[in-house]
Predicted model as a PDB file, atoms N, CA, C, CB and O in Angstrom, pLDDT in the B-factor column:
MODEL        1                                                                  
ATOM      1  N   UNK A   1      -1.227  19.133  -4.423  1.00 45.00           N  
ATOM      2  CA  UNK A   1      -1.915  17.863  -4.281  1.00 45.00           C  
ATOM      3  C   UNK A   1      -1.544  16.955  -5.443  1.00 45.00           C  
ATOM      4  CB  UNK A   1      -3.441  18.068  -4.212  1.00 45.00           C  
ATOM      5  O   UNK A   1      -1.462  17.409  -6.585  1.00 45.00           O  
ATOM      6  N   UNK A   2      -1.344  15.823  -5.195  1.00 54.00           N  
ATOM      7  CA  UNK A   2      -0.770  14.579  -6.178  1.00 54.00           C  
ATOM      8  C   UNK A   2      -2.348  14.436  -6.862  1.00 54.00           C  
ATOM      9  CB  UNK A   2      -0.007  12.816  -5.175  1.00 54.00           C  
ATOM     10  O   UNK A   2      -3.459  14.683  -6.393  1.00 54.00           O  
ATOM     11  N   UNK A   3      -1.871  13.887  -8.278  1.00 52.00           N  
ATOM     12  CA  UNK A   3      -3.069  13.183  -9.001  1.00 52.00           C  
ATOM     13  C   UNK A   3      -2.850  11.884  -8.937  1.00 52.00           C  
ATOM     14  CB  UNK A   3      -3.294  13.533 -10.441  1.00 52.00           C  
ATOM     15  O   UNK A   3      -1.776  11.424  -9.325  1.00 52.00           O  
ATOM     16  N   UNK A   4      -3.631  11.262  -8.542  1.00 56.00           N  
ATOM     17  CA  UNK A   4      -3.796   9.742  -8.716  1.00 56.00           C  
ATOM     18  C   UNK A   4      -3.753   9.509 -10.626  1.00 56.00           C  
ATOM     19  CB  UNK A   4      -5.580   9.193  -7.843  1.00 56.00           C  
ATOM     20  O   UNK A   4      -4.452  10.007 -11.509  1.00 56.00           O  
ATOM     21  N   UNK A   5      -2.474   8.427 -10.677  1.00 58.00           N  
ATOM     22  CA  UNK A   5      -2.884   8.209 -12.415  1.00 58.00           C  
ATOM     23  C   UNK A   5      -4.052   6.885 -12.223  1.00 58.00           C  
ATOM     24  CB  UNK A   5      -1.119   7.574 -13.673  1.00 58.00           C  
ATOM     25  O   UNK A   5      -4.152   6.031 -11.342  1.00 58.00           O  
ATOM     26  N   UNK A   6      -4.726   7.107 -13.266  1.00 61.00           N  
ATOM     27  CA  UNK A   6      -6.114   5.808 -13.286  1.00 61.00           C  
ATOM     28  C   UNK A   6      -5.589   4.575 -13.729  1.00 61.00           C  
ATOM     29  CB  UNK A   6      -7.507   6.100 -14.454  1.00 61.00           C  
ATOM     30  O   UNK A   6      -6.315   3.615 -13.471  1.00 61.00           O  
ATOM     31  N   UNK A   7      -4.296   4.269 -14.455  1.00 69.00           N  
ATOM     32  CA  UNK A   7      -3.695   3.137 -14.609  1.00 69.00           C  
ATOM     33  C   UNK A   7      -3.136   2.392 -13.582  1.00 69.00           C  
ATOM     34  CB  UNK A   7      -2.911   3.307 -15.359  1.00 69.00           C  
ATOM     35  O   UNK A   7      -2.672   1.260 -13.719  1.00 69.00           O  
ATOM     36  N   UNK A   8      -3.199   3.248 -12.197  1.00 85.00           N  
ATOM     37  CA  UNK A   8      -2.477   2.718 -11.067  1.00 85.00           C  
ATOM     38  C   UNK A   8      -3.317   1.533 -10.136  1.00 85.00           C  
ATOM     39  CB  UNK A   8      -2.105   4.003 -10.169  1.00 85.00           C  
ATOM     40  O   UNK A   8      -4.210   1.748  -9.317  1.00 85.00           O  
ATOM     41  N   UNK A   9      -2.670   0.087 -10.580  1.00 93.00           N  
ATOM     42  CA  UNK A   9      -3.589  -0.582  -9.810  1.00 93.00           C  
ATOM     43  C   UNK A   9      -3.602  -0.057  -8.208  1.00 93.00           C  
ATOM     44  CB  UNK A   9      -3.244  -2.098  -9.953  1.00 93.00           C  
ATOM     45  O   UNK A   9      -2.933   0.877  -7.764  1.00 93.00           O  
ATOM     46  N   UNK A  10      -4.528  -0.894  -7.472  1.00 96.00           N  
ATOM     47  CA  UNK A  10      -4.615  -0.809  -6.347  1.00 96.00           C  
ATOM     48  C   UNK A  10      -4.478  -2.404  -5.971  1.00 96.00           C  
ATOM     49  CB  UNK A  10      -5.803  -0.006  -5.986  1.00 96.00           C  
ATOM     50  O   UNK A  10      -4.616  -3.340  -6.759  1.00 96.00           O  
ATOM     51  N   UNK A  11      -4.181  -2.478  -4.614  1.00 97.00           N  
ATOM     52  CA  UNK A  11      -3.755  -4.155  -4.157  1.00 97.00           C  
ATOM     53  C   UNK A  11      -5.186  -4.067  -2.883  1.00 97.00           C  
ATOM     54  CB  UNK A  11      -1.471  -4.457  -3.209  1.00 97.00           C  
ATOM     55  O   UNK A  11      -5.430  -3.025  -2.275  1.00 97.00           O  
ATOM     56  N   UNK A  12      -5.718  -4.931  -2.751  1.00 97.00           N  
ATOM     57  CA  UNK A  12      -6.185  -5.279  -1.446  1.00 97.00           C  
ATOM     58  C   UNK A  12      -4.855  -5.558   0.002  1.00 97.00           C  
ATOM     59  CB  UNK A  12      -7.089  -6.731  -1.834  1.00 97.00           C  
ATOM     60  O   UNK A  12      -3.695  -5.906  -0.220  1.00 97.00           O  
ATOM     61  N   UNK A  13      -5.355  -5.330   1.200  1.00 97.00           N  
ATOM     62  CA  UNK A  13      -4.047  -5.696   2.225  1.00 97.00           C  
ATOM     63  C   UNK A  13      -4.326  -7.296   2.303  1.00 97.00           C  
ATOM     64  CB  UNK A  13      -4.093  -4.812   4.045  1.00 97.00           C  
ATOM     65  O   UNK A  13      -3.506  -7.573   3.178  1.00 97.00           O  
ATOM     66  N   UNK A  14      -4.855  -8.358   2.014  1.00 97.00           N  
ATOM     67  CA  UNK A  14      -4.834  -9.493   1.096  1.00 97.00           C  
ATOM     68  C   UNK A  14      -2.935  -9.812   0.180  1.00 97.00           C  
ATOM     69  CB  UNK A  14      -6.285  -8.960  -0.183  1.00 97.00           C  
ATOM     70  O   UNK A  14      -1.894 -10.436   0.388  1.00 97.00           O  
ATOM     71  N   UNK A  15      -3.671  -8.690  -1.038  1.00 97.00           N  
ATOM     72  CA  UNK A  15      -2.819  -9.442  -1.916  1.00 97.00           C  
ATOM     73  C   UNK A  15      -1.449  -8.403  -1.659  1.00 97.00           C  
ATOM     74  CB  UNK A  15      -3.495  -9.602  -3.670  1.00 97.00           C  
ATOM     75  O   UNK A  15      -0.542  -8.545  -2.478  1.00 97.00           O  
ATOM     76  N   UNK A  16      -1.312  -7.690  -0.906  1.00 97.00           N  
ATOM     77  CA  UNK A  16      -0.081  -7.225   0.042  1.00 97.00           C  
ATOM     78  C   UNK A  16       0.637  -8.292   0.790  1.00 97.00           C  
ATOM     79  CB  UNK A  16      -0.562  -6.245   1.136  1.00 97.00           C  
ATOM     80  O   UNK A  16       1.806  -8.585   0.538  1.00 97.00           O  
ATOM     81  N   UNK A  17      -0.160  -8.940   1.823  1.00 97.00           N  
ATOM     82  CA  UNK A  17      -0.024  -9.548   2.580  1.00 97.00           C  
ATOM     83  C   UNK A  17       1.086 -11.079   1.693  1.00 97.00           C  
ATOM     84  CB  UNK A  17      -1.537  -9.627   3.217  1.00 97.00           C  
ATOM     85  O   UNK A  17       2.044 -11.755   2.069  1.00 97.00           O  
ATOM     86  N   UNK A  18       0.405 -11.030   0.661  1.00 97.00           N  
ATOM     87  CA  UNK A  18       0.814 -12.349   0.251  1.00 97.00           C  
ATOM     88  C   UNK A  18       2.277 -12.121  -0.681  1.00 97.00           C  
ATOM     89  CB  UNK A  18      -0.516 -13.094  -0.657  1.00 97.00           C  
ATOM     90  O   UNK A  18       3.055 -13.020  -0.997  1.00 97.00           O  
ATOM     91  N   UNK A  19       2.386 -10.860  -0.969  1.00 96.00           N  
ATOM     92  CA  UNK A  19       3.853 -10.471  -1.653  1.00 96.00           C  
ATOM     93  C   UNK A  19       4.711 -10.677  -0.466  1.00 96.00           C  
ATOM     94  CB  UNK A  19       4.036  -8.782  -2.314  1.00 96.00           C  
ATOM     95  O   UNK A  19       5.818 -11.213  -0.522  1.00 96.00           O  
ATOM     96  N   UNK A  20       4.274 -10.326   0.380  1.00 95.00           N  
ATOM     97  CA  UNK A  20       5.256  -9.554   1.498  1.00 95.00           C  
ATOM     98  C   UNK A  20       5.489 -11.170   2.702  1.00 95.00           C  
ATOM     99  CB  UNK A  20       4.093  -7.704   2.512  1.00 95.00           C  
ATOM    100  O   UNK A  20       6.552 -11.309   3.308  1.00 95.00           O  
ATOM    101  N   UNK A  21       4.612 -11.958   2.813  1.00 96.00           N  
ATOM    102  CA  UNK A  21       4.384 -13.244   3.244  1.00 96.00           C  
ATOM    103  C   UNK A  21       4.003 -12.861   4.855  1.00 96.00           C  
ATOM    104  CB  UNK A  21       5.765 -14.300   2.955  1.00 96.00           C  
ATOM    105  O   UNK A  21       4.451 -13.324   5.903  1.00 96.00           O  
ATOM    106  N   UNK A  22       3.037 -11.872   4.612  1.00 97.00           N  
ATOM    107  CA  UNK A  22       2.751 -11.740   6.185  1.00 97.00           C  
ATOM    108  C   UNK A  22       1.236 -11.722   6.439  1.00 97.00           C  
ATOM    109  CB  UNK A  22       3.405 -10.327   6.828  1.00 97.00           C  
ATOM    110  O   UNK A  22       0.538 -11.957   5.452  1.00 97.00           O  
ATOM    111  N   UNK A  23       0.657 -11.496   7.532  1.00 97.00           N  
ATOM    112  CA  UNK A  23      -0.965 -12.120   7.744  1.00 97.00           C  
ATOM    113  C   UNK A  23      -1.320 -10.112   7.295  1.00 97.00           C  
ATOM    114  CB  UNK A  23      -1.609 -13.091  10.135  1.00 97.00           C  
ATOM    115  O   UNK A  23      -0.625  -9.112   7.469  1.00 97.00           O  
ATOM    116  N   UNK A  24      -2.756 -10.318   6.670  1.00 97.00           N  
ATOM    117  CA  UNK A  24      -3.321  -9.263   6.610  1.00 97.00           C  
ATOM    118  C   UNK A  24      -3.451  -8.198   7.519  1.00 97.00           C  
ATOM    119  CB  UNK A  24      -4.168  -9.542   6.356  1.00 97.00           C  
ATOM    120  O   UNK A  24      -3.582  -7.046   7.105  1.00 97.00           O  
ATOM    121  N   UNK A  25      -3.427  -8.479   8.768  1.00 97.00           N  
ATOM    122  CA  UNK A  25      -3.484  -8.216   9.718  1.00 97.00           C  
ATOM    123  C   UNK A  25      -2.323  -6.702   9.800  1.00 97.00           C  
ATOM    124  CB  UNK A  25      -3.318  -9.531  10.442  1.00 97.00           C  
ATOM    125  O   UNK A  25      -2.358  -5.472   9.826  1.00 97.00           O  
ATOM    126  N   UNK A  26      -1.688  -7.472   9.809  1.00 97.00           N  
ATOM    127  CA  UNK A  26       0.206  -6.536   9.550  1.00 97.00           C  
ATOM    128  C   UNK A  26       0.148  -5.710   8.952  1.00 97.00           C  
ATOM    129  CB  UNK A  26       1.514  -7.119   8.783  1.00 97.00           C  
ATOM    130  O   UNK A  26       0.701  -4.660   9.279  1.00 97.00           O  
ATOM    131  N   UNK A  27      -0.549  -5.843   7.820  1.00 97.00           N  
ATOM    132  CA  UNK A  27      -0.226  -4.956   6.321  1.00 97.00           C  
ATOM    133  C   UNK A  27      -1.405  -3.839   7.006  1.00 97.00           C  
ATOM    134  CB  UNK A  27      -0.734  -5.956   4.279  1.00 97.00           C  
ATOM    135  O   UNK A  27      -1.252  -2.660   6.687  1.00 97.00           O  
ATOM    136  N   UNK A  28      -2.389  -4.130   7.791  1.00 95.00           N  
ATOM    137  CA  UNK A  28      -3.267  -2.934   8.060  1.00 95.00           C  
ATOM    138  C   UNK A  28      -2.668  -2.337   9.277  1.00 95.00           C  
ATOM    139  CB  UNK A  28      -4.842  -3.294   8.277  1.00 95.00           C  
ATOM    140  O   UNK A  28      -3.508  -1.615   9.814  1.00 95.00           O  
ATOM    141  N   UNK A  29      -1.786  -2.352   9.784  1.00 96.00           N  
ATOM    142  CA  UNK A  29      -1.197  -2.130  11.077  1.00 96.00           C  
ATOM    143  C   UNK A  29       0.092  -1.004  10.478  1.00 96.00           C  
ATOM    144  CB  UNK A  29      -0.633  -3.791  11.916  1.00 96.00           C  
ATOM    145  O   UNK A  29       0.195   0.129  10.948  1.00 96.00           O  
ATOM    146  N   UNK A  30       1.130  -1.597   9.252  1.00 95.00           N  
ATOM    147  CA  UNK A  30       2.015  -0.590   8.912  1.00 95.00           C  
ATOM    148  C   UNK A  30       0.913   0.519   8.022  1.00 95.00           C  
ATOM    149  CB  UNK A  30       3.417  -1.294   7.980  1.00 95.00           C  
ATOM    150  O   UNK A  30       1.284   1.681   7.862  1.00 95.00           O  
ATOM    151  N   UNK A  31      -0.355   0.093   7.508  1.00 95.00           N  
ATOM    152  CA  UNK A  31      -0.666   1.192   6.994  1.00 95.00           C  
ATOM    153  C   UNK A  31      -0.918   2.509   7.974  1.00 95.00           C  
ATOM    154  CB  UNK A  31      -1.729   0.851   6.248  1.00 95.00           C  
ATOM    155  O   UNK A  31      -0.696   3.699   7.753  1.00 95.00           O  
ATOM    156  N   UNK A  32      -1.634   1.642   9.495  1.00 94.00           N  
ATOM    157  CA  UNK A  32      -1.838   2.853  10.614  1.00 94.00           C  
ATOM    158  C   UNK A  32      -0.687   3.190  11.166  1.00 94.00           C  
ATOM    159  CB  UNK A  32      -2.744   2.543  11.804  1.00 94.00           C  
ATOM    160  O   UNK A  32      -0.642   4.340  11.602  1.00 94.00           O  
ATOM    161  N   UNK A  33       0.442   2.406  11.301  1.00 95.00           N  
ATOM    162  CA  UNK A  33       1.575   3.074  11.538  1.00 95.00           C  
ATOM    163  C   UNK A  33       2.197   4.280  10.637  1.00 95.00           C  
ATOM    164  CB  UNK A  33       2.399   2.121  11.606  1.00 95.00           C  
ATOM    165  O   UNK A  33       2.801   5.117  11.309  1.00 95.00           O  
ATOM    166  N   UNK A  34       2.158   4.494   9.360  1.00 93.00           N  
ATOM    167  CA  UNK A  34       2.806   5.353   8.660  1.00 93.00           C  
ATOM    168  C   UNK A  34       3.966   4.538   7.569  1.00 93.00           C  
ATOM    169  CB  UNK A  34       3.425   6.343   9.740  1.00 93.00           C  
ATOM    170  O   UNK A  34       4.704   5.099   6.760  1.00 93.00           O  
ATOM    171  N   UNK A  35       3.878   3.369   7.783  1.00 92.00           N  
ATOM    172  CA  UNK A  35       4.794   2.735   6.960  1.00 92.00           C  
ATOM    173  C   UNK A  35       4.709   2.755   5.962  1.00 92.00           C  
ATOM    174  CB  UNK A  35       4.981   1.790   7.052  1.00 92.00           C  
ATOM    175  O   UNK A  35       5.690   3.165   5.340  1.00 92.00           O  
ATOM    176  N   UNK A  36       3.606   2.369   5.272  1.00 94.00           N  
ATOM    177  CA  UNK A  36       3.177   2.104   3.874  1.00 94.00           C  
ATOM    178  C   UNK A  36       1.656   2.747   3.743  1.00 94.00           C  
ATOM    179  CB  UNK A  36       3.212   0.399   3.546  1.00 94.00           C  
ATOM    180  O   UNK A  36       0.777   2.491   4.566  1.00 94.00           O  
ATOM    181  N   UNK A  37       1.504   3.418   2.858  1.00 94.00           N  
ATOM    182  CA  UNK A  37       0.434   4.678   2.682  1.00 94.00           C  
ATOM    183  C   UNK A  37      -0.561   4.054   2.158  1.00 94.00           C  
ATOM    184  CB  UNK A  37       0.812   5.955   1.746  1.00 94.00           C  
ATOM    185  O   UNK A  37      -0.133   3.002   1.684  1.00 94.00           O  
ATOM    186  N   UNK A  38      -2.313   4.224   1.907  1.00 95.00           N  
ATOM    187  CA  UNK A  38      -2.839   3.371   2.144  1.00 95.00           C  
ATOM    188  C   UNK A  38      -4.013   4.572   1.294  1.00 95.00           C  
ATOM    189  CB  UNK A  38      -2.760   2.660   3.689  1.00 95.00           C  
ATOM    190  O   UNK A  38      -3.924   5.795   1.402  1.00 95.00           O  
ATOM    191  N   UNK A  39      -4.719   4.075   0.743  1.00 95.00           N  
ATOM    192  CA  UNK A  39      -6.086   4.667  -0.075  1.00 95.00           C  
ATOM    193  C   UNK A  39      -7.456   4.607   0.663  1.00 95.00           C  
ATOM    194  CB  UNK A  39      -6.348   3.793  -1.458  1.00 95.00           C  
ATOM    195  O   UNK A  39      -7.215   4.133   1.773  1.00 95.00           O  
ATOM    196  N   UNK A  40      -8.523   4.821   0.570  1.00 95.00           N  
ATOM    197  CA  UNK A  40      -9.531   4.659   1.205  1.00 95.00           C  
ATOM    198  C   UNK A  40     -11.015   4.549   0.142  1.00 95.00           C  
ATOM    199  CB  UNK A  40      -9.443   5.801   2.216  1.00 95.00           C  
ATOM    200  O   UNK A  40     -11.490   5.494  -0.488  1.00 95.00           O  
ATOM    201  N   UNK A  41     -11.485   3.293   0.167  1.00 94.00           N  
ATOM    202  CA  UNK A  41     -12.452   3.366  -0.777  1.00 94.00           C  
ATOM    203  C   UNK A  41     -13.728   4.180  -0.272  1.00 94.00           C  
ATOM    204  CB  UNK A  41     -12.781   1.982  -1.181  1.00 94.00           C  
ATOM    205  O   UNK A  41     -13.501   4.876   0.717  1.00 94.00           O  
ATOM    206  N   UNK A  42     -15.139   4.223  -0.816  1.00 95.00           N  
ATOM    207  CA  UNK A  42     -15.518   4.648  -0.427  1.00 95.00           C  
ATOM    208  C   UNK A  42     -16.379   3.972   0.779  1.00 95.00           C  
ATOM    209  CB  UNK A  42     -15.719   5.183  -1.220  1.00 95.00           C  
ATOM    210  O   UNK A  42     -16.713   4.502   1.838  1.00 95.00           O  
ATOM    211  N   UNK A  43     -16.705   2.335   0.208  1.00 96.00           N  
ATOM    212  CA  UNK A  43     -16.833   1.693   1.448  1.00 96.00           C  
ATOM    213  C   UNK A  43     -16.017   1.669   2.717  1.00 96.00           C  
ATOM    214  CB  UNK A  43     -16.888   0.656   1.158  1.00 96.00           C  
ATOM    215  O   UNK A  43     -16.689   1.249   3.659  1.00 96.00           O  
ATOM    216  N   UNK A  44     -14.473   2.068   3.116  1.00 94.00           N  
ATOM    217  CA  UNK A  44     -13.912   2.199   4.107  1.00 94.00           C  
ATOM    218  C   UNK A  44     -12.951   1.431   3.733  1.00 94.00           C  
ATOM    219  CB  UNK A  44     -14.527   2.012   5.195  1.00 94.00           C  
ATOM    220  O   UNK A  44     -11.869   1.776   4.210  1.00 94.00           O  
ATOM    221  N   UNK A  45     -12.920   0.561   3.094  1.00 95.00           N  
ATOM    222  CA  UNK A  45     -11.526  -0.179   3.050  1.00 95.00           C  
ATOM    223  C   UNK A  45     -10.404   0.055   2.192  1.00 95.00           C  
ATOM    224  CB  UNK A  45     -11.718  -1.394   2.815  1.00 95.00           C  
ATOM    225  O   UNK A  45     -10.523   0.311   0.994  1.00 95.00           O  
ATOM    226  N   UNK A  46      -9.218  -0.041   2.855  1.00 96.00           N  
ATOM    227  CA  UNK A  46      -7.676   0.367   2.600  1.00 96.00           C  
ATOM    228  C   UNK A  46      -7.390  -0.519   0.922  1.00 96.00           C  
ATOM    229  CB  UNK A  46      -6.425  -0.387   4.226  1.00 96.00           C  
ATOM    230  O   UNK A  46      -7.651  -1.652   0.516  1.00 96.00           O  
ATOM    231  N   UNK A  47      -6.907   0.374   0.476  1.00 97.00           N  
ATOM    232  CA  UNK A  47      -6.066  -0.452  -0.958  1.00 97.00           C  
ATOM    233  C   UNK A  47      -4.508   0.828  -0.718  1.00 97.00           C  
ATOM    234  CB  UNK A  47      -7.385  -0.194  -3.280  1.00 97.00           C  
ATOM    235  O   UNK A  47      -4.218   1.886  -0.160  1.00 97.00           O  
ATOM    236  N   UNK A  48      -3.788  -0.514  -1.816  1.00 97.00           N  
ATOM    237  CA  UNK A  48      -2.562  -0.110  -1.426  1.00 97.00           C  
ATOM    238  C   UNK A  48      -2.107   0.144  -3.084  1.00 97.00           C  
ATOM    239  CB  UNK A  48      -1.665  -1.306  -0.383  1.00 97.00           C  
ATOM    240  O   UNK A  48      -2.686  -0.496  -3.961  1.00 97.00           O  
ATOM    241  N   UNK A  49      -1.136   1.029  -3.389  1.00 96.00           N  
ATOM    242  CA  UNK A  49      -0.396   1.848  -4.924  1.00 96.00           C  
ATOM    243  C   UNK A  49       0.538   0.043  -4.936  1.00 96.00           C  
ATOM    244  CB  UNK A  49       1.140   4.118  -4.564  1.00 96.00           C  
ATOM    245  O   UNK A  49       1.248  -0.586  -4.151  1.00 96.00           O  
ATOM    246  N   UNK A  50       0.013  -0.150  -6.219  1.00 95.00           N  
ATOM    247  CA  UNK A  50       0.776  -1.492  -6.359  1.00 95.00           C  
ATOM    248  C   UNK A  50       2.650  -0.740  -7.245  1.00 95.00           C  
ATOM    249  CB  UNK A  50      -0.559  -2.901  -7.759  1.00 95.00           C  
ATOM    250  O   UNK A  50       3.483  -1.646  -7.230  1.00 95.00           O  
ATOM    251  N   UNK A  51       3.002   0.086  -7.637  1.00 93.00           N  
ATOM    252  CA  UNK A  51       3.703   0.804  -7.349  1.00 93.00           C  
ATOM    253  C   UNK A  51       4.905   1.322  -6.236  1.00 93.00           C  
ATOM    254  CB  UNK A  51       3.072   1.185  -7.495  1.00 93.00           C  
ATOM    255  O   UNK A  51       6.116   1.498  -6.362  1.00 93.00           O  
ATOM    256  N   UNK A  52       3.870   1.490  -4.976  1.00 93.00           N  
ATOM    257  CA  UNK A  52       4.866   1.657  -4.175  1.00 93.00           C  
ATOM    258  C   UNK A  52       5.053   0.734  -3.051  1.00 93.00           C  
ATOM    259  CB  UNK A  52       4.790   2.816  -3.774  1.00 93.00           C  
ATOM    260  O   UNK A  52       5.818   0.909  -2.102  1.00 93.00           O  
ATOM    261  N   UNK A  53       4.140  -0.445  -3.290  1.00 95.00           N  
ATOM    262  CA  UNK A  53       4.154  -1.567  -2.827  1.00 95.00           C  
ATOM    263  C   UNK A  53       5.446  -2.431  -3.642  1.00 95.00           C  
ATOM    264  CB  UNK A  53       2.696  -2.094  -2.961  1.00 95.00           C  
ATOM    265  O   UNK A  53       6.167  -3.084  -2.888  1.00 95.00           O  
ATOM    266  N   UNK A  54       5.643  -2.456  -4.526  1.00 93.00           N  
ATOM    267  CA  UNK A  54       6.348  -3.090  -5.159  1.00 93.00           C  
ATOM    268  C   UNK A  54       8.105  -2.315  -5.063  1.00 93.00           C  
ATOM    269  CB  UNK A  54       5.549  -3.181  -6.538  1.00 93.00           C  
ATOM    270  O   UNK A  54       9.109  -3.027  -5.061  1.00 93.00           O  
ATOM    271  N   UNK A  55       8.161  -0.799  -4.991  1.00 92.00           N  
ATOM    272  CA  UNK A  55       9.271  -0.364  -4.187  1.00 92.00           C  
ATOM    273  C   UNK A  55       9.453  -0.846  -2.759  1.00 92.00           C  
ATOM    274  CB  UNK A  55       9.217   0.982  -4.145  1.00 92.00           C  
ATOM    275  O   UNK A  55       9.886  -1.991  -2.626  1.00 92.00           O  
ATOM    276  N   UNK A  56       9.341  -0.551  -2.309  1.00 91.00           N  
ATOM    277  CA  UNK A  56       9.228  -1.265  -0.815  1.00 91.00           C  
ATOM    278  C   UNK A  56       9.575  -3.360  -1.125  1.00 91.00           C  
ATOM    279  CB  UNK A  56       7.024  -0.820  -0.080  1.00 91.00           C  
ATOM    280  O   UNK A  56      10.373  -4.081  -0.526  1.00 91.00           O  
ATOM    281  N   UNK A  57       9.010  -3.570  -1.779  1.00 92.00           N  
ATOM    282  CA  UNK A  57       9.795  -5.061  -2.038  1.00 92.00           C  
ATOM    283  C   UNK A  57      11.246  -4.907  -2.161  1.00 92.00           C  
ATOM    284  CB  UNK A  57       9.326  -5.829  -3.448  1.00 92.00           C  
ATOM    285  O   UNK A  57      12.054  -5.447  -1.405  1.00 92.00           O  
ATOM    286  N   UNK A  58      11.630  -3.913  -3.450  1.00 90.00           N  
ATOM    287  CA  UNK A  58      12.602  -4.281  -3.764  1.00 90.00           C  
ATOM    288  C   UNK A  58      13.861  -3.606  -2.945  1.00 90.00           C  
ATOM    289  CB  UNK A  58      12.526  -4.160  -5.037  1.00 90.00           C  
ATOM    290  O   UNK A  58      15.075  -3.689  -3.134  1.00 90.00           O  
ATOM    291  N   UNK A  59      12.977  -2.810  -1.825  1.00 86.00           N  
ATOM    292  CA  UNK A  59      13.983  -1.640  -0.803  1.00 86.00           C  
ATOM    293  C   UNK A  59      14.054  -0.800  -1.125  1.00 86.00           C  
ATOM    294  CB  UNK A  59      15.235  -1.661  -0.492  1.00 86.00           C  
ATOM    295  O   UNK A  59      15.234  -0.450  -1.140  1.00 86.00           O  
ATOM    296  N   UNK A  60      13.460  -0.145  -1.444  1.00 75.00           N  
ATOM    297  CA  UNK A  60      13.386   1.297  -2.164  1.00 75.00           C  
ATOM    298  C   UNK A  60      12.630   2.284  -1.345  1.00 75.00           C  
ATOM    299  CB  UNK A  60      12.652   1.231  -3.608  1.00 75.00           C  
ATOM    300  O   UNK A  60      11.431   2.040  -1.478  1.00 75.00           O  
ATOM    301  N   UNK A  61      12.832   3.296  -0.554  1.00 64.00           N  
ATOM    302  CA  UNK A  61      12.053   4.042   0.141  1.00 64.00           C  
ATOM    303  C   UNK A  61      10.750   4.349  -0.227  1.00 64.00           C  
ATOM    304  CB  UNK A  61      12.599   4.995   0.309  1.00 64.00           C  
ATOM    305  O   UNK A  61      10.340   4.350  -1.387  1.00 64.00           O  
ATOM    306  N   UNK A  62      10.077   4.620   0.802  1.00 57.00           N  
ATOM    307  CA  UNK A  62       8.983   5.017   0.246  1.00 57.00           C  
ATOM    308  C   UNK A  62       8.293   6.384  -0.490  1.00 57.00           C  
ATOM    309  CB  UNK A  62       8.462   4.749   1.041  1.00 57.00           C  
ATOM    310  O   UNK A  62       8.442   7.364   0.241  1.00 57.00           O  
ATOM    311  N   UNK A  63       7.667   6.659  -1.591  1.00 56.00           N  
ATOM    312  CA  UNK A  63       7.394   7.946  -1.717  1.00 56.00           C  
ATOM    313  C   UNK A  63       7.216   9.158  -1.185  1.00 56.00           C  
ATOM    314  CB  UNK A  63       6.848   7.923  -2.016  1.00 56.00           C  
ATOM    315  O   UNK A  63       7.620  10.217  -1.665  1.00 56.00           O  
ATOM    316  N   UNK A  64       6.453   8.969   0.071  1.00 51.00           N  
ATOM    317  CA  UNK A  64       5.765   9.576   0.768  1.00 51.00           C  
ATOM    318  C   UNK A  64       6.970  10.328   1.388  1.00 51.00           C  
ATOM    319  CB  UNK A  64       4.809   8.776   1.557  1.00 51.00           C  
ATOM    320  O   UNK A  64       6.967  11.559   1.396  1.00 51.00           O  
ATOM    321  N   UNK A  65       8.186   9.493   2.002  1.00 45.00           N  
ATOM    322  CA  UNK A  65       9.347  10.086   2.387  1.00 45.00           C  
ATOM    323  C   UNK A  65      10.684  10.400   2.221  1.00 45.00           C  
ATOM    324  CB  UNK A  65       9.411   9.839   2.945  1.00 45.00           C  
ATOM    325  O   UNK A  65      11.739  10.212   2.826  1.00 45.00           O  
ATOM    326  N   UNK A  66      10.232  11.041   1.018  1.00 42.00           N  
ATOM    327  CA  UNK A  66      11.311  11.364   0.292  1.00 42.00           C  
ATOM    328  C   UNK A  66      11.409  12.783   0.316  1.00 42.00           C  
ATOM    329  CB  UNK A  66      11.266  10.836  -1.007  1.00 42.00           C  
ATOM    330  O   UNK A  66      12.325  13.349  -0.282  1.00 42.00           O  
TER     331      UNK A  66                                                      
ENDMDL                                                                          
END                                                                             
């Protein structure tokens, strides 16, 4: 099992949305697709590894599938 490091921000699918220039909407759709891996607060809502959000900008595979 991975440790989460505590320095690792987290993004809202918001401020995803706005790197990536697409509607929020999207960014919660590749998270249920498997695209981009996705956290779960305890209220229910998705945050994203600003980390591997930021690979994925620059084309870089994703962690998860490697």
């Amino acid at each position: 099992m991975k440790v989460e490091r505590a320095s690792e921000r987290l993004l809202t699918p918001g401020e995803v949305a706005s790197l990536f220039r697409v509607d929020p909407k999207t960014v919660t759709r590749w998270a249920a697709s498997g695209r981009i891996s996705s956290i779960r607060t305890p209220g229910g809502h998705r945050r994203f590894r600003e980390s591997e959000v930021r690979a994925l900008l620059s084309g870089e595979p994703a962690e998860s599938s490697r």
